[in-house]
C-alpha positions as CSV (number, residue, x, y, z in Angstrom):
1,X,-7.6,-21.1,19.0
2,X,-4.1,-22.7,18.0
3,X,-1.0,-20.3,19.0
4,X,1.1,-19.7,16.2
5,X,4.2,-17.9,15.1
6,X,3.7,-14.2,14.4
7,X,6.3,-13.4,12.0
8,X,5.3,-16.6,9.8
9,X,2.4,-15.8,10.0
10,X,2.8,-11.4,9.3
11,X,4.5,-13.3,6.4
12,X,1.1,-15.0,5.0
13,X,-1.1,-11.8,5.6
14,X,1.5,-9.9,3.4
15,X,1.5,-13.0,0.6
16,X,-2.5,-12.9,0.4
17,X,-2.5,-9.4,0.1
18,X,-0.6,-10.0,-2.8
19,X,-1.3,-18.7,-3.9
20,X,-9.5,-32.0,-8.1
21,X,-13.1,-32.7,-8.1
22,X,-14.9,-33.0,-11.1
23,X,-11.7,-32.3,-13.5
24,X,-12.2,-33.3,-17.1
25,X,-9.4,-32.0,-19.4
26,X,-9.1,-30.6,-23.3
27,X,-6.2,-29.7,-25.5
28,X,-4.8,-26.7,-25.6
29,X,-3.3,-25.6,-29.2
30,X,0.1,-25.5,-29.2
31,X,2.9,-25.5,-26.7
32,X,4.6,-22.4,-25.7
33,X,7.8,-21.8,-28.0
34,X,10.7,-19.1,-27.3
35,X,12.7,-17.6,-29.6
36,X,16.4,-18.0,-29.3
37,X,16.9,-14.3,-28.7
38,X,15.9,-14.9,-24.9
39,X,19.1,-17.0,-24.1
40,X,21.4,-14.4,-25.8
41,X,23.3,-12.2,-23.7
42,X,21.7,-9.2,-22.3
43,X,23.2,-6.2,-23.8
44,X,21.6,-2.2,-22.7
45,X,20.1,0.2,-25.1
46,X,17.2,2.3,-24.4
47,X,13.8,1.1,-25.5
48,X,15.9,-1.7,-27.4
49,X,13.2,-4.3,-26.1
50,X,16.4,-6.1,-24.7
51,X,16.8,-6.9,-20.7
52,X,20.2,-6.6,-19.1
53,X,19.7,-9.3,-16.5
54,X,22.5,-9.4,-13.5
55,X,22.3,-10.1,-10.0
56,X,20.1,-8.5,-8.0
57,X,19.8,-6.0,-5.2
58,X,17.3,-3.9,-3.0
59,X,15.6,-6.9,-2.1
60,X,13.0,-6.9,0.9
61,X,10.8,-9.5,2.6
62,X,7.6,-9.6,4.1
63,X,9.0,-8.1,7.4
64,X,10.2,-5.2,5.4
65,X,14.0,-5.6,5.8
66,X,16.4,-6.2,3.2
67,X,17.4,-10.3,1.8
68,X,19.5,-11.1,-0.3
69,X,18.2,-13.0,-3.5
70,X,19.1,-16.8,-4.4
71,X,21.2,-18.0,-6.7
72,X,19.7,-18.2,-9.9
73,X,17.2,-15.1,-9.4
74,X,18.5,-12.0,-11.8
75,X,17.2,-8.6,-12.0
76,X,16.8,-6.0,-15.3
77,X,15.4,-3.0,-16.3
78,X,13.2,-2.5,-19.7
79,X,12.5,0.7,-21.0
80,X,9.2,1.8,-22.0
81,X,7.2,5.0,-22.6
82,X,5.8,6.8,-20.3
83,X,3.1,8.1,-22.9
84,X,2.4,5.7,-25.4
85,X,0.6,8.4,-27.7
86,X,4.7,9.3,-28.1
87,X,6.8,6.2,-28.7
88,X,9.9,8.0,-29.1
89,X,9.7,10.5,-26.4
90,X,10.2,10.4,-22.9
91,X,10.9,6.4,-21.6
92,X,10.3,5.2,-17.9
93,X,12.5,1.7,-16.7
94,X,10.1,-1.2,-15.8
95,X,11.9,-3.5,-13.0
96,X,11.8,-7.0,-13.8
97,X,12.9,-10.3,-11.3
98,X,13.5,-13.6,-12.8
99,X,14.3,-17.0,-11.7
100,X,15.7,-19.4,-14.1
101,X,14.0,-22.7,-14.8
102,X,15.2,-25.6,-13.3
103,X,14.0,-28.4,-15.9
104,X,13.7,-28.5,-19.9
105,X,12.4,-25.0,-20.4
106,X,9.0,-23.8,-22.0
107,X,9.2,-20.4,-22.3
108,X,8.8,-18.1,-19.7
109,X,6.1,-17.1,-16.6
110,X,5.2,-14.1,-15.9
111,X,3.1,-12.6,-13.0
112,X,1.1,-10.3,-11.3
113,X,0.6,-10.5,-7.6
114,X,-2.2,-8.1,-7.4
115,X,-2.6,-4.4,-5.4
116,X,-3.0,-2.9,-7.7
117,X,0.5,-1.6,-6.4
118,X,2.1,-4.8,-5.0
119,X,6.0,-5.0,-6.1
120,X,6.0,-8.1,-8.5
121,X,9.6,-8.0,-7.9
122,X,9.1,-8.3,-4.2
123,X,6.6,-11.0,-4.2
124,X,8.5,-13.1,-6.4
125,X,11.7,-13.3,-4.5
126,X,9.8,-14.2,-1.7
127,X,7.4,-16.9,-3.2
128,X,9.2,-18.3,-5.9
129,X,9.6,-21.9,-4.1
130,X,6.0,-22.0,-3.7
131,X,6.1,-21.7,-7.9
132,X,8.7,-24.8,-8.3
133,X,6.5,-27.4,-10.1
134,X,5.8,-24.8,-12.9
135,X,9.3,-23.2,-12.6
136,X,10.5,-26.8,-13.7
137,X,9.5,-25.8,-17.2
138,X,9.4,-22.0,-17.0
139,X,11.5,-19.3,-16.0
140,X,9.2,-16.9,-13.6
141,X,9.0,-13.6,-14.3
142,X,7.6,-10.8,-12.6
143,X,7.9,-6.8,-12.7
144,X,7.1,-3.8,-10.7
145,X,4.3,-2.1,-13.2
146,X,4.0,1.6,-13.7
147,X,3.8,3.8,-10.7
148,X,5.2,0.8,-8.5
149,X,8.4,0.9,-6.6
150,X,11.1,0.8,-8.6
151,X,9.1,1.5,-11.9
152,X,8.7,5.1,-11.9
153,X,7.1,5.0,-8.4
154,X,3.9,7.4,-7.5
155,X,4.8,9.5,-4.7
156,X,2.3,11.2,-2.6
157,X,4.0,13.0,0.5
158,X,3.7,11.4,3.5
159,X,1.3,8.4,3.7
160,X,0.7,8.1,7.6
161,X,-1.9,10.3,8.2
162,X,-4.1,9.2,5.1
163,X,-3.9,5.6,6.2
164,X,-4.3,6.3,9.8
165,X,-7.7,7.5,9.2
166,X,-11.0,6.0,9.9
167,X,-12.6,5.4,6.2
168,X,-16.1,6.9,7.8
169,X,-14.5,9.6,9.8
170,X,-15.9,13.4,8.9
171,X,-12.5,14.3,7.7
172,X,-12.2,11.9,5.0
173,X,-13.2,14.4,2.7
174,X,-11.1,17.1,3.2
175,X,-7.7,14.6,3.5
176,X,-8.8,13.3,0.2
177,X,-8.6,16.1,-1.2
178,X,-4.9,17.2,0.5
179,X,-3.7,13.7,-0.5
180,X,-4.8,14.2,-4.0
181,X,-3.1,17.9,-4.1
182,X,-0.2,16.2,-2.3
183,X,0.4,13.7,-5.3
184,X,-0.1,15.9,-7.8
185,X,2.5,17.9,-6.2
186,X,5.0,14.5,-6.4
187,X,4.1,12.8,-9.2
188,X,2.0,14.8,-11.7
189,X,3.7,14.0,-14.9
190,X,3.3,10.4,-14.0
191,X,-0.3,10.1,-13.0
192,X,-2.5,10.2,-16.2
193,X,0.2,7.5,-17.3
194,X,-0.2,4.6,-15.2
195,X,-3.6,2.5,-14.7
196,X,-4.0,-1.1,-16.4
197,X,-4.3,-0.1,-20.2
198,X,-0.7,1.2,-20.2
199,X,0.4,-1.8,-18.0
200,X,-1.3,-4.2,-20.4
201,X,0.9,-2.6,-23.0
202,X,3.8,-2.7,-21.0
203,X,3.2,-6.2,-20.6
204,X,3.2,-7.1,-24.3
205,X,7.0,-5.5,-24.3
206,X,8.2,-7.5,-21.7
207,X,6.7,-10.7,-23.9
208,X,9.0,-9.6,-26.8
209,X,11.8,-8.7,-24.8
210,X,11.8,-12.1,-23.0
211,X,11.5,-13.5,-26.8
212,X,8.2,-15.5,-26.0
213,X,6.0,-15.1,-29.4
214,X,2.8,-15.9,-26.8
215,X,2.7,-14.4,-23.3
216,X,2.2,-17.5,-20.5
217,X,0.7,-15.1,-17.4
218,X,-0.7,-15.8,-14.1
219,X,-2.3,-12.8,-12.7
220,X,-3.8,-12.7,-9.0
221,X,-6.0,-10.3,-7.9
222,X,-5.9,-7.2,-9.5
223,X,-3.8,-9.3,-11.9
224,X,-6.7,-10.8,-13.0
225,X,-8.0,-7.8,-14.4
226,X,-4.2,-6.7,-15.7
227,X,-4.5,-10.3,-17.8
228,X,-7.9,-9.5,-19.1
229,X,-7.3,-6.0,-20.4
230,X,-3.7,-7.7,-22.1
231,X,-6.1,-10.7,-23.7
232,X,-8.7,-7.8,-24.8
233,X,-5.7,-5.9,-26.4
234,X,-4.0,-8.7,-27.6
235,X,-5.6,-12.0,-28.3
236,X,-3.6,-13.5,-30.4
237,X,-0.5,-13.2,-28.4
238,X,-2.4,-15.0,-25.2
239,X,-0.2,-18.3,-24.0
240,X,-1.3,-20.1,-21.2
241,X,-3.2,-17.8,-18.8
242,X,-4.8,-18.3,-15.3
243,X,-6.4,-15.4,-13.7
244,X,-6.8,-16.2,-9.7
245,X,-9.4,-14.5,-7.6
246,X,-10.8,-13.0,-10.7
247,X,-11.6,-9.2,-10.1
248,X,-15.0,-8.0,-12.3
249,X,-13.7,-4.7,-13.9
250,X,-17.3,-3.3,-15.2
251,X,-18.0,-2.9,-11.0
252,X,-19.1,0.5,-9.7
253,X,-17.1,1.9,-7.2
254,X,-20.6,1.7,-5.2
255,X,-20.7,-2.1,-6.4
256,X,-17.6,-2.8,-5.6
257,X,-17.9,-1.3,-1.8
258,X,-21.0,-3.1,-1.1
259,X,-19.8,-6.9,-2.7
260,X,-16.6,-6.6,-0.5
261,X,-18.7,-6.0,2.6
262,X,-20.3,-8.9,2.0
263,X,-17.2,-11.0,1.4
264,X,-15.8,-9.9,4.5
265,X,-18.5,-10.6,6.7
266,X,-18.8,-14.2,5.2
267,X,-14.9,-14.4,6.4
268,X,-15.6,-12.8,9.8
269,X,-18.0,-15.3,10.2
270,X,-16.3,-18.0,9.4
271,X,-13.4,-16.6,11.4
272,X,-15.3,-16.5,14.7
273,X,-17.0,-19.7,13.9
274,X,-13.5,-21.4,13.7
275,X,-12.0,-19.6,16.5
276,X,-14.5,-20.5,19.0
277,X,-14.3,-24.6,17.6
278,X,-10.5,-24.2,18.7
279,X,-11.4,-22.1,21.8
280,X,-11.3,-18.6,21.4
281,X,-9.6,-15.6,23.7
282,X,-12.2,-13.4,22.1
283,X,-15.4,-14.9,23.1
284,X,-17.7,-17.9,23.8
285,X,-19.8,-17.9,20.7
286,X,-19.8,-16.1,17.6
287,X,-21.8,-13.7,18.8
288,X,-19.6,-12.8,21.4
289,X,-15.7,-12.7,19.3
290,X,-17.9,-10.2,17.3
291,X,-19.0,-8.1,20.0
292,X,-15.4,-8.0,21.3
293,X,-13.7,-6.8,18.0
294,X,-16.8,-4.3,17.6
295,X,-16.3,-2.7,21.2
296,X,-12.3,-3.0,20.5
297,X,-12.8,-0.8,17.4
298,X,-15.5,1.5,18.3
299,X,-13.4,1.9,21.5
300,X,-10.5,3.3,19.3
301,X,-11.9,6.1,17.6
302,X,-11.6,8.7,20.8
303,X,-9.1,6.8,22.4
304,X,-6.0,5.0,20.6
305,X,-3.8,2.8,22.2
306,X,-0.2,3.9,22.3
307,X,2.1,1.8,20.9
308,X,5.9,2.9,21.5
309,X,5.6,6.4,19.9
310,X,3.0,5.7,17.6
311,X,-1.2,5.0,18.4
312,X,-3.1,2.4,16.9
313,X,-6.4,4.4,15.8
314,X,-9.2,2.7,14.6
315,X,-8.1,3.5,10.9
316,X,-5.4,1.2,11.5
317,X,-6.6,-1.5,13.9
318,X,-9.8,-2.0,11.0
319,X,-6.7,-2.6,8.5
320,X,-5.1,-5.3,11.0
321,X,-8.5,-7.3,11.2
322,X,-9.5,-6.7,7.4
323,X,-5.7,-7.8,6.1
324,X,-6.3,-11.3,9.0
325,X,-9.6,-12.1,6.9
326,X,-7.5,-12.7,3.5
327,X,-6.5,-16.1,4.4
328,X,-7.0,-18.6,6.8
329,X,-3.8,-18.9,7.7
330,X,-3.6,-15.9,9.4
331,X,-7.0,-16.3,11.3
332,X,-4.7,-17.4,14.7
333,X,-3.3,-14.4,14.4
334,X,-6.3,-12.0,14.2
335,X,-7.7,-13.8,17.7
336,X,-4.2,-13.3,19.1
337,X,-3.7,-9.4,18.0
338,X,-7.4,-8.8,18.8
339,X,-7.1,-10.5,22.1
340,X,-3.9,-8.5,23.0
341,X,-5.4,-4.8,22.1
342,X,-8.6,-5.6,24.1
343,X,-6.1,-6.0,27.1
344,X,-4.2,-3.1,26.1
345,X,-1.7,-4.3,23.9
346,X,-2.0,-3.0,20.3
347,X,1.5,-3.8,19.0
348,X,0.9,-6.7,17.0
349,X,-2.6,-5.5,15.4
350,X,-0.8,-2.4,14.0
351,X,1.9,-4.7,12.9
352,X,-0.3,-6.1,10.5
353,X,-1.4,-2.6,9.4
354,X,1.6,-2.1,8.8
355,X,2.2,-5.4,6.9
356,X,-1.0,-4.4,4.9
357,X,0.2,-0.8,4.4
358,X,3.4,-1.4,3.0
359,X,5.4,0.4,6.4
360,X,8.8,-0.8,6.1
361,X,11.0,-1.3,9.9
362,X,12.5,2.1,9.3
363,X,9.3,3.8,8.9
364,X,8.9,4.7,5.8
365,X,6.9,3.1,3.2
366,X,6.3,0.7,0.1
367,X,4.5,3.0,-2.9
368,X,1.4,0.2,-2.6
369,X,-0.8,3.0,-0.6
370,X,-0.3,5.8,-3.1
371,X,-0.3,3.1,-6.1
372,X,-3.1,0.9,-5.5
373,X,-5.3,4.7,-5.3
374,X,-3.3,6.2,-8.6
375,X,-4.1,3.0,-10.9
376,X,-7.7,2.8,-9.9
377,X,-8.9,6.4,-9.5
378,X,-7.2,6.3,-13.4
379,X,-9.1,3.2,-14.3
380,X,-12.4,4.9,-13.7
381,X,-14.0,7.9,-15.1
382,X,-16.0,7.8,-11.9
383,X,-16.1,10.9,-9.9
384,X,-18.9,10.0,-7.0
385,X,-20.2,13.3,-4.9
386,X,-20.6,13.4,-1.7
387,X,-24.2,12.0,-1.3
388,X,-23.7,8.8,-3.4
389,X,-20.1,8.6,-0.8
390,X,-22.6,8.9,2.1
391,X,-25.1,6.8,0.2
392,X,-22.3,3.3,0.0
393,X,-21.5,4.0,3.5
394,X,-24.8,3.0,4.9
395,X,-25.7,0.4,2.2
396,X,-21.7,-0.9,3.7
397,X,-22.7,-0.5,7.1
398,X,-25.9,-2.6,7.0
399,X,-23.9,-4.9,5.4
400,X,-21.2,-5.2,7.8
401,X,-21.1,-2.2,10.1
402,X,-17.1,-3.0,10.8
403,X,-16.4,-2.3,6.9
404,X,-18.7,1.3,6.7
405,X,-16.9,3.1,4.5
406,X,-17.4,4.9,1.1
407,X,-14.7,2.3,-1.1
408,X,-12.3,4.4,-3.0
409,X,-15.3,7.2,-3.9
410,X,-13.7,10.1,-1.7
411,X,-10.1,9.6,-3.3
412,X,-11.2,9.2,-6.5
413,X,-13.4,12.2,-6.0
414,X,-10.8,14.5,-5.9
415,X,-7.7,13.0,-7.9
416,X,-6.0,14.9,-10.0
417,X,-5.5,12.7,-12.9
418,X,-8.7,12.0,-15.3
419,X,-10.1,8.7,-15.5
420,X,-11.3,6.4,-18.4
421,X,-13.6,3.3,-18.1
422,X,-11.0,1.8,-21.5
423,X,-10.2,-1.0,-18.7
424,X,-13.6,-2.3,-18.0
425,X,-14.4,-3.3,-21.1
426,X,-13.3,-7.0,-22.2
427,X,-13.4,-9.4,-25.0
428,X,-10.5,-11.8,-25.6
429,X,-12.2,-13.4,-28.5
430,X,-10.1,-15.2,-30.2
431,X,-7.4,-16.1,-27.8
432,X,-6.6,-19.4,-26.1
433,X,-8.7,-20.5,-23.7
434,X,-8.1,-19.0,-19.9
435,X,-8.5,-20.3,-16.4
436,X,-10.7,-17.8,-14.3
437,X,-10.6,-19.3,-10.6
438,X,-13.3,-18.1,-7.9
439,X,-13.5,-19.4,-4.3
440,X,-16.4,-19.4,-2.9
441,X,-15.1,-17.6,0.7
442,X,-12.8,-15.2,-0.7
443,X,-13.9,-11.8,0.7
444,X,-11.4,-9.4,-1.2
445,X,-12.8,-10.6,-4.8
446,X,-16.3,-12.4,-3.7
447,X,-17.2,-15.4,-5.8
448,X,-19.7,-13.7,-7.7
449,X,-16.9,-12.0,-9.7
450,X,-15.4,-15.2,-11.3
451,X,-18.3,-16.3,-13.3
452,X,-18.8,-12.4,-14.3
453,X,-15.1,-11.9,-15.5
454,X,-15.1,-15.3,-17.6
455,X,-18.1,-14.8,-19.6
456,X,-16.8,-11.1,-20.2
457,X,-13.6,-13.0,-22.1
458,X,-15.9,-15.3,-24.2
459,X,-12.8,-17.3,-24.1
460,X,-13.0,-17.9,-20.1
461,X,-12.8,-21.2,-18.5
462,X,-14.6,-21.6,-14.9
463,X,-13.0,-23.4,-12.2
464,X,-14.3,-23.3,-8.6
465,X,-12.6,-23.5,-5.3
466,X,-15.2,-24.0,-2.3
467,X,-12.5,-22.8,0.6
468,X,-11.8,-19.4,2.2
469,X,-9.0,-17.4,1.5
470,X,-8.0,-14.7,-1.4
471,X,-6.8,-16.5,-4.5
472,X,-7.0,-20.7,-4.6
473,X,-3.6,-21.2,-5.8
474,X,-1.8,-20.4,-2.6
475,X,-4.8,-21.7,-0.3
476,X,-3.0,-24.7,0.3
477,X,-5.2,-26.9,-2.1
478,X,-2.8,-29.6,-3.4
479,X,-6.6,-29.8,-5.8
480,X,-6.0,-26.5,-7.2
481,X,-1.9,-26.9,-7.5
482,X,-2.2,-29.9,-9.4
483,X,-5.1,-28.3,-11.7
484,X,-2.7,-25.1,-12.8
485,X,0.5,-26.7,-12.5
486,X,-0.5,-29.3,-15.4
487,X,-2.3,-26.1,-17.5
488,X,0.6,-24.5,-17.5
489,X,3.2,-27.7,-18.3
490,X,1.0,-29.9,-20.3
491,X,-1.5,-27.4,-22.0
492,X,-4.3,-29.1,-20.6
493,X,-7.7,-27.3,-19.7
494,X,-9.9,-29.0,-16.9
495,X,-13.8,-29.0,-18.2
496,X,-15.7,-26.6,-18.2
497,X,-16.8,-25.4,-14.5
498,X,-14.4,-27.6,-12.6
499,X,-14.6,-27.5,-9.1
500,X,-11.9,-28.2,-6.5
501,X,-12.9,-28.8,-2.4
502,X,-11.8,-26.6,0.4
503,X,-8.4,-27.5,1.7
């Protein structure tokens, strides 16, 4: 297979975990408007639904390490509650990134990268070129959300040997259940807060504060399901809305593990396939780059390779081949670290663990592994026992027996927070019509979803994308680009089940 650049490549696998055939197009009522307040000076007063925007700081990028931000790109803070049963009592600070438009301006953008957990903030600094043709008419927004980062972050102790784990290992259950204790410990006030119904609420607040009377929103991902709780909430204060790699909320935790399994062996598959067509390190045929990535793994469990100070168990190493299989772009790079750790060398498969995990050069880490299980042990009033837990790992490892694990049932089992299932219900009727884009080889948030998530809005429009990859928009399909780029500027809707080709 090709060679190519690790670190630009470590810099895709973080991105995904985080971007026209048959086209027809339809108005969309009116364009966005913006009231003046949003170009008045910031001024700072808590809960005043006003943003003091300056310059910003605490940046990182993909590798981990600090950047500086751009020109242009400010930074605020917008108080909310932290318990929206009591408005006026205790307020968290929402961080909020934006980068000014660079043409006549609409209104503004805002996103949500996915996780659930990923620093909006983050994400933004580091793909807001990759926005430009939209950020000609908007100014892009993004936020941490509750429980992320630098908006009233979970904390959970240390993170390294909860991710270090093998999912199907016999002490999953028991660290579950010392991870959950150690979060409660952290972050127990916080925790029956956060989850997507309080975001979606935040999310109406940082509409007003940026003086939009509609919210314009692109959610990937877990965004997806962020943008259909807010259009459930809130349907007549929908803008212009695309939901990428469209999540289906009303999944089981046992539907949920079993779908993904079969999303990522489709990408495996297509991985090996493509890495044997360029000539592959790992094997011959498909057959045999599977076989070599099995025995690597399996290998792993009694013996991990050392790398520097640290090991790569097998916990880790099936991180670094899962977080490859998100895009395409980084399949050179899965043949290269899986290559290198069957010789020995495990230093660049746990580098994109860590990428994955959030692990920062310093060691310590992003909030996305205690995050991501806080929001969606809270979005759930599912509290599987141990035999349905045992019961998804085999259906998962028939599947695909390099994915066996239980999902997020032995967490969830034994989090201290309650859960609700408020989140999984949907119905935007009556707001403006919004884009749900599937691709049909995305193995985080399988095809199957897409369809599932737009006939839940009754106000959902279809498009398909036929490549591989999680989420279209950053795929590299100039078909998909072109499609949401002249949604968002124009206001036009491509027809109903639109379909764009594999890049």
């Amino acid at each position: 297979m090709k060679k190519t650049s690790f670190p630009s490549l470590l810099c895709a696998v973080t991105l995904a975990s985080a971007a026209l055939a048959g086209c027809g197009s339809a108005e969309q009522p009116a364009k966005p408007t913006a009231s003046t307040a949003a170009s008045k000076p910031a001024q700072t007063a808590k809960d005043s639904g006003i943003v003091a925007w300056s310059p910003c700081t605490g940046l990182t990028g993909p590798d981990g390490k600090p950047v500086a931000s751009d020109p242009g790109v400010e930074c605020g803070k917008l108080a909310v509650p932290l318990d929206y049963a009591k408005r006026d009592g205790e307020q968290i600070d929402l961080a909020l990134i934006r980068v000014k438009a660079s043409g006549d301006r609409l209104g503004s953008l805002v996103f949500n990268f996915g996780g659930p957990g990923g620093s909006g903030v983050d994400l933004l600094s580091m793909t807001a070129k990759m926005f430009a043709g939209v950020g000609a008419g908007y100014d892009l927004v993004s936020f941490d959300p509750r429980g992320v980062e630098r908006s009233a972050p979970v904390k959970c102790g240390s993170v390294e040997k909860w991710i270090s784990l093998d999912p199907a290992s016999d002490e999953m259950d028991q660290a579950a259940k010392e991870f959950g204790a150690s979060c409660a410990k952290d972050s127990g006030k916080l925790l029956p807060h956060v989850g997507t119904v309080n975001a979606a609420r935040d999310l109406d607040r940082i509409r007003a504060a940026l003086g939009d009377e509609r919210l314009n929103y692109f959610g990937m991902s877990y965004g997806t399901h962020l943008g259909a709780v807010y259009a459930t909430q809130y349907p007549k204060n929908v803008g212009r809305f695309v939901l990428d790699g469209a999540l289906d909320p009303t999944v089981t935790f046992a539907e949920r593990a079993t779908t993904q399994a079969a999303g990522f062996k489709q990408a495996f598959e297509a991985f090996a396939a493509d890495c044997v067509k360029q000539g592959c390190d790992l094997g011959a045929d498909p057959a045999a780059v599977r076989k070599s990535i099995e025995t690597l793994l399996y290998g792993l469990r009694d013996k991990p390779l050392k790398v520097a100070d640290r090991e790569l168990t097998k916990g880790l190493a099936d991180t670094g081949v899962m977080a490859a299989l998100y895009s395409k772009l980084s399949w050179p790079m899965l043949e290269q670290a899986a290559a290198a750790a069957t010789k020995g060398d495990g230093t660049r498969l746990l580098a994109l663990a860590d990428s994955y995990n959030g692990r920062k050069p310093d060691g310590t880490y992003s909030t996305l592994m205690t995050s991501v299980l806080a929001i969606d042990c809270v979005d759930s009033a599912e509290r599987p026992g141990p035999a349905e837990i045992d019961q998804v790992e085999r259906e998962t490892a028939k599947i695909f027996p390099l994915m066996r694990n239980g999902g997020l049932g032995s967490i969830c089992a034994h989090w201290p927070a309650p859960g609700s299932d408020e989140s999984k219900k949907i119905d935007a009727t009556g707001s403006a019509p919004i884009l749900v884009i599937g691709g049909k080889g995305d193995p985080a948030t399988p095809y199957a979803w897409a369809p599932k998530l737009a006939a839940q809005l009754k106000t959902g429009v279809l498009v398909t994308y036929e490549g591989e990859g999680h989420g279209a928009y950053m795929s590299g399909s100039s078909c998909v680009s072109r499609l949401v780029d002249a949604y968002f500027l124009t206001g036009k809707t491509p027809g109903q089940n639109a379909t764009c080709p594999a890049a």
